[in-house]
N, C-alpha and C positions, 0 to 999 in steps of 0.2 A: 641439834638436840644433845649431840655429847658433850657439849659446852657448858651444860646446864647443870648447877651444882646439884648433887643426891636430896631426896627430901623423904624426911618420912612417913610411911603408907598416912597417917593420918593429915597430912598434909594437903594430900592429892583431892583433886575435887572430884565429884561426881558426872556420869551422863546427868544430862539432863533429866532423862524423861525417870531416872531414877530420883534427885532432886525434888521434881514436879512432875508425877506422870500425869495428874490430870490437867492441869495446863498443856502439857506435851499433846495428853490425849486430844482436847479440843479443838487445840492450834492444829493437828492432823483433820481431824474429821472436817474442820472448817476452811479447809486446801478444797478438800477433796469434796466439798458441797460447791464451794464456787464453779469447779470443773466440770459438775453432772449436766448434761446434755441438756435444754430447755428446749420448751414444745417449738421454739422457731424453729430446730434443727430438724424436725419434722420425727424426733426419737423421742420416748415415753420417757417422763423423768420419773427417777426410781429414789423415791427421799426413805433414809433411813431413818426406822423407828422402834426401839425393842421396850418401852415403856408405855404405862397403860396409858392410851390417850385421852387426852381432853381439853374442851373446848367447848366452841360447834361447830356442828353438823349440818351440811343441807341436805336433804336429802329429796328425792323423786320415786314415783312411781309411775309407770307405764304400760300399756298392753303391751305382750311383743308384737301382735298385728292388730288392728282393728278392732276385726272382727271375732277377736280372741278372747271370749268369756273364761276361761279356764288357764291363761298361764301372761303373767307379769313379770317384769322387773323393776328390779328398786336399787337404784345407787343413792352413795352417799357420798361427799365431798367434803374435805377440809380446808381449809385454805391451800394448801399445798397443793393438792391434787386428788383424785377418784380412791379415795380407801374401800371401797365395796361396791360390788354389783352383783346381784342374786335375784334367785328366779322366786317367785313371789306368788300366792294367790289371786289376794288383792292388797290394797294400801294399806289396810289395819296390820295383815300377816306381814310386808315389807318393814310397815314401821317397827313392829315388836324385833322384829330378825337383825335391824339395825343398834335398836336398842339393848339386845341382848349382847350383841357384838361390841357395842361401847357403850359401858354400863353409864360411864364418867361423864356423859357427855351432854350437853343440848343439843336439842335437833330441831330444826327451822326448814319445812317444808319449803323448796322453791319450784320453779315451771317445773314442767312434769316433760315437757317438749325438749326440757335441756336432754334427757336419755338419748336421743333419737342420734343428739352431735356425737355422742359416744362412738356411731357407727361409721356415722359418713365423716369423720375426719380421726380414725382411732390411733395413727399413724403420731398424732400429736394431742394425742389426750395424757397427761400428766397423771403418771401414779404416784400415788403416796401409799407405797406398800410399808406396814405396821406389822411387825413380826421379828422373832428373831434373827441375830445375824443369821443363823443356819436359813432358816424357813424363806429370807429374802434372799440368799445365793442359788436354793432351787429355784424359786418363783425367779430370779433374772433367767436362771438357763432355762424355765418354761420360755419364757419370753422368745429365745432364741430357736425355739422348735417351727418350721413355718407351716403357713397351712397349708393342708392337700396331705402332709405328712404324718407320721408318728414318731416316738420315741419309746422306749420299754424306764424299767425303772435302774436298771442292770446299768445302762450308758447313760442316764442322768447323774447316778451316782458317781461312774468313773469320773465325769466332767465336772463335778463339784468335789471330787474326794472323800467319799463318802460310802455307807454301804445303801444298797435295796431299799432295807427296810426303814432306817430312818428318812432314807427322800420319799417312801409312800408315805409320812407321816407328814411330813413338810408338804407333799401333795394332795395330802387330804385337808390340810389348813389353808390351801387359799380361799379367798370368800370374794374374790375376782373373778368374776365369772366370765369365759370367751376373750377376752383382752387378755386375761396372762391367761392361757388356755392350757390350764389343766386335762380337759378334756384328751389333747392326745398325748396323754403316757397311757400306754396300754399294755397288758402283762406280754412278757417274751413269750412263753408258753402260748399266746393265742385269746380273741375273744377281746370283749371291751373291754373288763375287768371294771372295778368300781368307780362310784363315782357319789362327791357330797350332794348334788342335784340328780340321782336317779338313771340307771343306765338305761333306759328308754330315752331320755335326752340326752345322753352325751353319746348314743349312736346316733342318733336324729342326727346331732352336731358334727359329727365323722362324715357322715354320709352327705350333709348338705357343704362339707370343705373337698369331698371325695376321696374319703379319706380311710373309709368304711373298714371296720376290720375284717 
C-alpha cells in the first residue's frame, strides 16, 4: 500500500453499499433468505415482510372443537406461509377479519380441515410474518418464550433492545394467534394483563399450557 502513488480525494472510489445501497440492500436480504430455516428442519420459517401485502390469500375457517357453537378460527396462508390465525365467530366474521387485515388482497377459501395441521405438526408450520422490522424482532423472541412459561414485557424488551412500552405495542399487533404466542407476556406487576382475543381466553390459554398466572 505505501507503494501506491498519492490520489486525490476525488479519485477514490466508494463502499459499495454507498455506490449501490439497494442492490447492496437486496444482495443482503437475499443471503439471508436463502439461510432462513425451512419447515424440513422442523423450525418455523419467519419470512420478512414490512410492505402492504398482496396477492392471494387462502384462507380457512374452523370450529376450535366440534362441538363448539360459540368460538372458531380462521387462518390465512400466502404462498410463503401462515400470515394469520384468529379467533373467529364464525366464517363470515373470520373472513371480514382477514380481509380487514389485507385490504390488498384475494382471498380463495381452501379445506377448512387444513387448521387442524396447524396443531399436530406446529413445530413445522411456516410463518410468514408481515410487519415491521421492529414488530417481527418481538414476534421472533415471542417465538422463543416456551410453553408452560411466561415472560413480562420488561425482559422482552431487554432482549430485543427496546423499551416496555413499544414491545406491548409490537405485542398487541400480532394477529398469530398460539403459534407465535402472544399470550404469555404477562405484566411484571402480576395478573394476565391484556390481550387482542380477550383475557378470558388468553387465561383459558395459560391455564391449559399450565402456565396460569
Amino acid at each position: 500500500l505505501h507503494s501506491c502513488p498519492p490520489r486525490r480525494s476525488a479519485e477514490l472510489l466508494h463502499y459499495v453499499q454507498e455506490d449501490t445501497p439497494d442492490a447492496s440492500a437486496s444482495a443482503r436480504a437475499d443471503w439471508c433468505r436463502q439461510r432462513t430455516p425451512s419447515a424440513a428442519t422442523g423450525a418455523p420459517v419467519v419470512a420478512a415482510e414490512d410492505k402492504p401485502f398482496r396477492g392471494t390469500l387462502h384462507w380457512a375457517f374452523a370450529r376450535a372443537r366440534p362441538a363448539d357453537r360459540d368460538e372458531g378460527l380462521v387462518a390465512a396462508w400466502s404462498d410463503r406461509g401462515l400470515v394469520m390465525l384468529s379467533f373467529a365467530d364464525d366464517a363470515d366474521d373470520g373472513q371480514r377479519q382477514v380481509s380487514e387485515r389485507f385490504p390488498a388482497c384475494r382471498l380463495e377459501r381452501t379445506d377448512d380441515a387444513s387448521i387442524a395441521g396447524l396443531f399436530t405438526a406446529s413445530g413445522q408450520t411456516p410463518l410468514h410474518l408481515i410487519g415491521t422490522d421492529f414488530q417481527r424482532r418481538v414476534w421472533r423472541a415471542l417465538l422463543e418464550v416456551p410453553a408452560g412459561t411466561t415472560s413480562d414485557y420488561a425482559a422482552l424488551a431487554a432482549r430485543v433492545g427496546s423499551q416496555a412500552r413499544a414491545v406491548g405495542g409490537a405485542v398487541a399487533a400480532n394477529r398469530i394467534a398460539v403459534l407465535v404466542p402472544c399470550h404469555r407476556v404477562v405484566p411484571r406487576a402480576g395478573g394476565a394483563g391484556a390481550y387482542h382475543w380477550g383475557q378470558d381466553r388468553k387465561q383459558a390459554l395459560l391455564a391449559a399450557e399450565g402456565a396460569a398466572p
